[in-house]
N, C-alpha and C positions, 0 to 999 in steps of 0.2 A: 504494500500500500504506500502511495507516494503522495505528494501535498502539492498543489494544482491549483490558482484562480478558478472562483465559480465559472460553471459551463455552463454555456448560452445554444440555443436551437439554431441549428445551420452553421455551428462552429464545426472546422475540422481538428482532431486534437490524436495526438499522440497515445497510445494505449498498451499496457501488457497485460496481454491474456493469461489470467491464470488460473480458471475452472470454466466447467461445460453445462449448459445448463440445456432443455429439452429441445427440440427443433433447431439445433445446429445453433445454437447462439450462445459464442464464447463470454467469459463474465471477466471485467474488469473491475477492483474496487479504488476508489480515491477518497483520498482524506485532502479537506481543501485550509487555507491557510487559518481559518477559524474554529478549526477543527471540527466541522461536521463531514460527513462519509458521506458517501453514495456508489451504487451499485451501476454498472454501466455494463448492458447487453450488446453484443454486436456480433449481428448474423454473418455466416457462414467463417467463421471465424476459430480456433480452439486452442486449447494453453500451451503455453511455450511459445507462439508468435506473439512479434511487439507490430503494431498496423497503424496506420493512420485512419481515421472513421469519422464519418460525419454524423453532428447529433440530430435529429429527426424528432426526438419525444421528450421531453424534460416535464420530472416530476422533481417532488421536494427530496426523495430516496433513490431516487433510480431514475437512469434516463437508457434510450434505445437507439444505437447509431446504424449503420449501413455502412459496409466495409467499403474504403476507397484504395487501400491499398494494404498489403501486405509489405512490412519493412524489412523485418526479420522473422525467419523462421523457423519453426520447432524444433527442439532438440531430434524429436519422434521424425519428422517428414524423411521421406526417403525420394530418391531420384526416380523418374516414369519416362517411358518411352514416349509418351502422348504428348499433342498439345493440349495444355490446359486452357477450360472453360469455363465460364461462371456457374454451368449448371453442374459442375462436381466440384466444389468447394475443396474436400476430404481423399481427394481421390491420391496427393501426395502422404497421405497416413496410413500407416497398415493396418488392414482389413480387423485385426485384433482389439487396438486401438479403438477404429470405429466402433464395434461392437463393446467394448468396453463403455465408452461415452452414452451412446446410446441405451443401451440397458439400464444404466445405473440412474438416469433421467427420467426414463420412462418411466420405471417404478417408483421413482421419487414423484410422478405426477399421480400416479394411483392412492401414494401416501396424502400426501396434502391437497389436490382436488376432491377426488374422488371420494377421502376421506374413508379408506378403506384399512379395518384392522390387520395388525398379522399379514401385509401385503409380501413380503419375500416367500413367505408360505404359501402364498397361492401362485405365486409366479413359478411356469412349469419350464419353460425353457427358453433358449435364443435360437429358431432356427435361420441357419444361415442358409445363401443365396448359391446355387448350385455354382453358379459362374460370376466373377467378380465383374471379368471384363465381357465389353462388346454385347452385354444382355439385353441391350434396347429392343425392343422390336418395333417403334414407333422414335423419329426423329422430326423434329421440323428447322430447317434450315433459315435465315434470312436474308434477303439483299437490300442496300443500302448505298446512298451514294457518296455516305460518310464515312471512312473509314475509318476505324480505332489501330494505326499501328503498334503494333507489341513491343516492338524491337525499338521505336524511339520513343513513345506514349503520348504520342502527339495524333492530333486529327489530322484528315485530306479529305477536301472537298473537290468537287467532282469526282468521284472515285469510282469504282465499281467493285463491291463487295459481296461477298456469299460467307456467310458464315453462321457465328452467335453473335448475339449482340453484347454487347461490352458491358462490364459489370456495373448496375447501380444508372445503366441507361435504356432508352427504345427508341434510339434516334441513329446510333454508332454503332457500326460491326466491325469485327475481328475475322478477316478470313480465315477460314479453314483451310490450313497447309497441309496436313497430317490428321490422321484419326486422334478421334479424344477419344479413344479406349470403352468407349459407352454404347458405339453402334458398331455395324458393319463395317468390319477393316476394308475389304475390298472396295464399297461403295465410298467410304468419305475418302481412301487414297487415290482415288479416282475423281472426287467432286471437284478439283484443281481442273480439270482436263472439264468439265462441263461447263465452269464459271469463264473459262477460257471463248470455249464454243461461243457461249452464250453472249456474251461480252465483246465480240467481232462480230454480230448481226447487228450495232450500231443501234441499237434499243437501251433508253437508260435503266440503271438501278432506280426503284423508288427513294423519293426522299422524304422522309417522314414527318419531318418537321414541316415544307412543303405541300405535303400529300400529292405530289405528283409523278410521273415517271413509269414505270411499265413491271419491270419483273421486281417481283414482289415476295414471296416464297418459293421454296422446295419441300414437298411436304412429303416421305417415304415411311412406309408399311413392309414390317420382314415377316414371312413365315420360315421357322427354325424346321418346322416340319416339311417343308415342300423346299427349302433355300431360294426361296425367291423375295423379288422385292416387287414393289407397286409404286408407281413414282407420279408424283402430282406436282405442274406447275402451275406457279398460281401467280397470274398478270394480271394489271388492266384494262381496261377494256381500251386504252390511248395505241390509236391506229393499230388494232388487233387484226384486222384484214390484212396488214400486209406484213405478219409473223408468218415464217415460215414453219407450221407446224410438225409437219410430216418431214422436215429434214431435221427438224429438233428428235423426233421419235428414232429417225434412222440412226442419229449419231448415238444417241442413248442404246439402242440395240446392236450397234454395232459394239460400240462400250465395254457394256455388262452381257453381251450376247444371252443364252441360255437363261440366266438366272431373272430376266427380266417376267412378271406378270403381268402387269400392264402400265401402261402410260397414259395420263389424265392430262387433261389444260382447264382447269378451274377460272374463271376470268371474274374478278372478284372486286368491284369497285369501290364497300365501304372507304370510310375515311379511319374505322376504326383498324389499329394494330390486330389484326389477327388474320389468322388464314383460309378461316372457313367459310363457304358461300352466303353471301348475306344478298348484294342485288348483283348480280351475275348466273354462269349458269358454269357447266362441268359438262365437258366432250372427251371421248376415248378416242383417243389417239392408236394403241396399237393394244390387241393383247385382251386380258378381263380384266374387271372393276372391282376386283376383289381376290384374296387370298384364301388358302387353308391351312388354319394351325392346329394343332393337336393340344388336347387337355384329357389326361388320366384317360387315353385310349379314346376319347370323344372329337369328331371332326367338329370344326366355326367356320363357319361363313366371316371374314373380315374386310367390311370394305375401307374407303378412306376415313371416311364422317363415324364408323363405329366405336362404341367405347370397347375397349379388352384390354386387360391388365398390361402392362409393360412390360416386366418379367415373366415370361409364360411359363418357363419353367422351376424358376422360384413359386410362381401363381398356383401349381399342380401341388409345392409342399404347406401352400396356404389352403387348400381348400381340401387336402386330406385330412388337415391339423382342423377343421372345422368339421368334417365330416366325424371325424372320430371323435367330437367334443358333441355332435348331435346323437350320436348313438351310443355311445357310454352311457351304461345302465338307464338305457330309455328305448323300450322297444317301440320302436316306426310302424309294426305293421298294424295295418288299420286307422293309422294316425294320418291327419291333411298335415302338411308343411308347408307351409308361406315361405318362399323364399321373396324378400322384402327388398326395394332395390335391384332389381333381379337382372336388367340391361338386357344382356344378350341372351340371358340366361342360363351362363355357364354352371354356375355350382348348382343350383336345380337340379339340371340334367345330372351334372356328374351323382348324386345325390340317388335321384332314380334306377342311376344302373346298378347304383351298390344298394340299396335298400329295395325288396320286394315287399310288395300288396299294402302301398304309401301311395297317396295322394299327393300330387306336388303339384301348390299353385305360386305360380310367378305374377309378381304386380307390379309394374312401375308405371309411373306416369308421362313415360315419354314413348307414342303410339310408336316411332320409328324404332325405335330398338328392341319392342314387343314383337313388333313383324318380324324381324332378324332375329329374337329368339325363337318364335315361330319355325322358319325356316330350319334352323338350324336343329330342333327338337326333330323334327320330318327327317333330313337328314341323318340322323342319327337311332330312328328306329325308335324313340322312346314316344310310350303313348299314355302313360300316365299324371302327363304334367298338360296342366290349361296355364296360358297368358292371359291378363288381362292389362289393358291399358285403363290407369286408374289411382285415381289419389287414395291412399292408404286411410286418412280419414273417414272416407267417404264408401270406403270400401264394402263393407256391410250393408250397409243403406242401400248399396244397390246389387249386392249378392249377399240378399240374408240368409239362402241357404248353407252357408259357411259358420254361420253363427253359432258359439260352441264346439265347434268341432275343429280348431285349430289346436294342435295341443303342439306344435314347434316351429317358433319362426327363428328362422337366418337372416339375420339386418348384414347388408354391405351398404351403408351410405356414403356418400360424396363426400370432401375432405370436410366439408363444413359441417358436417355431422347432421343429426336429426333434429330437427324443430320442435322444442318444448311440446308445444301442443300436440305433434303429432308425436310423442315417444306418449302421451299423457295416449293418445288413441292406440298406440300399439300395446300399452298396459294394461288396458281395459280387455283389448282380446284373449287375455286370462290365460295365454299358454302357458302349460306346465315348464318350456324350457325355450331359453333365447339364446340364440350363439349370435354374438357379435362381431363381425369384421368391419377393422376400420384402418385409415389410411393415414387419421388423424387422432390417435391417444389422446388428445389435450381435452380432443369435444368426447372420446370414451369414457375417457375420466369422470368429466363433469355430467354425464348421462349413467354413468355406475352409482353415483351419490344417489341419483334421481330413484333409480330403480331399487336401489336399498331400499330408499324410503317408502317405495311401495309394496314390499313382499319381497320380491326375488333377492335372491342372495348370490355374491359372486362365487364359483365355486372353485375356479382357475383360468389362467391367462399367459397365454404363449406370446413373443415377438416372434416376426419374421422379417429379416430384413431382403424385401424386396428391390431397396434403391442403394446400393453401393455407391459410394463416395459422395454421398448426398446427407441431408440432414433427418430424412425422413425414414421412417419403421411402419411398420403394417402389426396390427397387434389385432389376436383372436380372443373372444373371452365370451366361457359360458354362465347364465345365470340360471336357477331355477326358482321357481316361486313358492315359497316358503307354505 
């Protein structure tokens, strides 16, 4: 602890990291010249680095900065092959390391949110991620006309960039020279040779500050089961008649020959940063609009706009680790199962194959990934699961012949977790037993107190880290109702 003038909001200040607190956010403390303390968080950060950080949040105890640079670093960091990006923070820390940080966090959230007794005791394990490197199976690239050089740390205007964008910005990219050890080696050692291509048809990068300009994203989908990729450009609509599509398709299958699935041109003209079709439309260029991955022996339908885990094959020791917390002394048969959050409806299905003469209904409220679970249930032969497209509240009200007769739901909600009122609605459906998967511990935490307080009791709780060298943990946990 060191002695410091008061910190002010938008200052950038000097810092030593010297503990981890949960979601990737290293803990600085200062003692300031009148001797009062305060606690300083600064994400994607961890102990043993000294960084420069900007303050963002300022409380009377604690303030919360946004890393701007890394000064010095950890005793622990070790040398990578990769180029580093912002979206892996952790990735110069060994995997042990990570897992260390991480655990000890987590459960420190289950202690003081969640407010959960004897929490080491219920904590069953750390499962780790089958493969540290290259496990993406979804990337999305940027172009930019502002470039973030690495090698000086200076901007260039006019520029033409493909990469990530620069840490703590969404205006500046970093070309991608080399894999960042997160996706497919073959494709990102190769996206050099596409930004090339692409960059000699005399079409600018977007600029975002601007909003104007033409190429806009690279958005790619791998299947680990089939080794293909699915590749989406995403431009705007500025003189799209005279893009040459079909020689963009060629050079790309000449490229990556074989391992190609298809090729997309999404033409995408929000003004908002993202990639996904808001007033535009989506043309196939060569090939299908979709891939196939494998989960615990089950074929998916994956197109571009689909949700599916990121880790697929970490996602197969997430969703055994769930299944075995459903069936542990609770026999299925005869029992409906709600699979809550359901998307594509993978764990469902996988659920179905292992458990016979189960009901299994899948609900979510967004009709297009109903349909893709759909399909994908057909495909795979399984006929004991119904979809519904449908708000979880509301849910009874307009299938009351389900009423009482839910005795196990499986929640996977979205990182923001579940909305008071509707976990108050999934309470009331009175199942004997709820396995929760979640992406975000912070909001499980704070929904495990909930549930205490209404009957159900936690009985155990597994991490899985799905995202390597990143801040986040995927954590399983069953309750049963008292």
């Amino acid at each position: 602890m060191h002695k410091i003038q008061l910190v002010k909001r938008g200052e950038v200040i000097e810092l030593k990291i010297t503990d981890f607190a949960f979601g990737g956010k290293g803990i600085s403390r200062l003692e300031f010249e009148d001797g009062k303390r305060m606690t300083i968080f600064v994400g994607n950060t961890f102990p043993g680095q000294t960084v420069l950080a900007k303050v963002v949040k300022k409380k009377s105890k604690y303030a919360e900065c946004n890393l701007v640079k890394v000064l010095e670093q950890s005793p622990d960091e070790v040398e990578i092959p990769f180029q580093p990006i912002s979206g892996s923070p952790y990735i110069t820390l060994p995997i042990e390391k990570q897992k260390e940080y991480k655990q000890s966090s987590t459960i420190e959230l289950f202690r003081r949110i969640g407010e959960v007794e004897h929490v080491d005791s219920l904590f069953e394990e750390y499962i780790e991620s089958p493969s540290i490197w290259n496990y993406r199976n979804k990337m999305e690239y940027s172009f930019s006309s502002i470039e973030h050089d690495m090698e000086t740390n200076e901007d260039i205007d006019d520029a033409f960039a493909l990469g990530f964008k620069h840490r703590g910005t969404w205006w500046k990219v970093e070309n991608l020279n080399k894999e960042s050890g997160l996706f497919d080696a073959d494709f990102e050692n190769k996206l050099i040779q596409i930004r090339d291509f692409l960059k000699a048809t005399g079409f600018p990068a977007w600029h975002p500050p601007k909003k104007i300009g033409f190429f806009r994203y690279i958005v790619v989908r791998k299947s680990f089961y089939e080794d293909k990729l699915l590749i989406n450009l995403v431009t705007s609509s500025e003189n799209i008649k005279e893009f040459d599509t079909k020689a963009f398709g060629d050079f790309v299958k000449e490229l990556l020959g074989d391992r190609i699935a298809g090729i997309q041109l999404t033409v995408n003209d929000d003004v908002a940063d993202r990639a996904k079709i808001e007033n535009g439309y989506t043309e196939l260029i060569y090939g299908e609009p979709l891939v196939i991955e494998q989960i615990l022996g089950l074929n998916f339908e994956i197109s571009m706009e689909s949700f599916f885990q990121t880790n697929p094959k970490c996602a197969e020791k997430l969703y055994a680790k769930a299944i075995d917390y459903a069936l542990e002394d609770n026999d299925l048969n005869g029992q409906v199962v709600m699979d809550l959050f359901c998307g594509t409806g993978t764990i469902g299905q996988v659920v179905a194959s292992k458990a016979k003469d189960v009901k299994i209904i899948g609900v979510d409220i967004v009709p297009e990934a109903i349909e893709d679970a759909k399909k994908n249930a057909k495909r795979n032969g399984i006929d004991s699961i119904d979809f519904y497209a449908a708000d979880v509240g509301k849910f009874l009200l307009e299938y009351p012949q389900y009423e009482g007769k839910i005795g196990t739901i499986i929640l996977d909600p979205p990182r923001a977790g579940i909305a008071p009122k509707t976990l108050r609605k999934v309470m009331r459906l009175n199942a004997k037993r709820i396995v929760y998967i979640s992406c975000n511990p912070a909001t499980q935490a704070r929904d495990t107190k909930e549930l205490q307080e209404n009957g159900y009791e936690l009985k155990k709780f597994s991490l899985v880290d799905q995202f390597p060298h990143t801040g986040h943990i995927e954590s399983v946990a069953v309750f049963d109702l008292c």
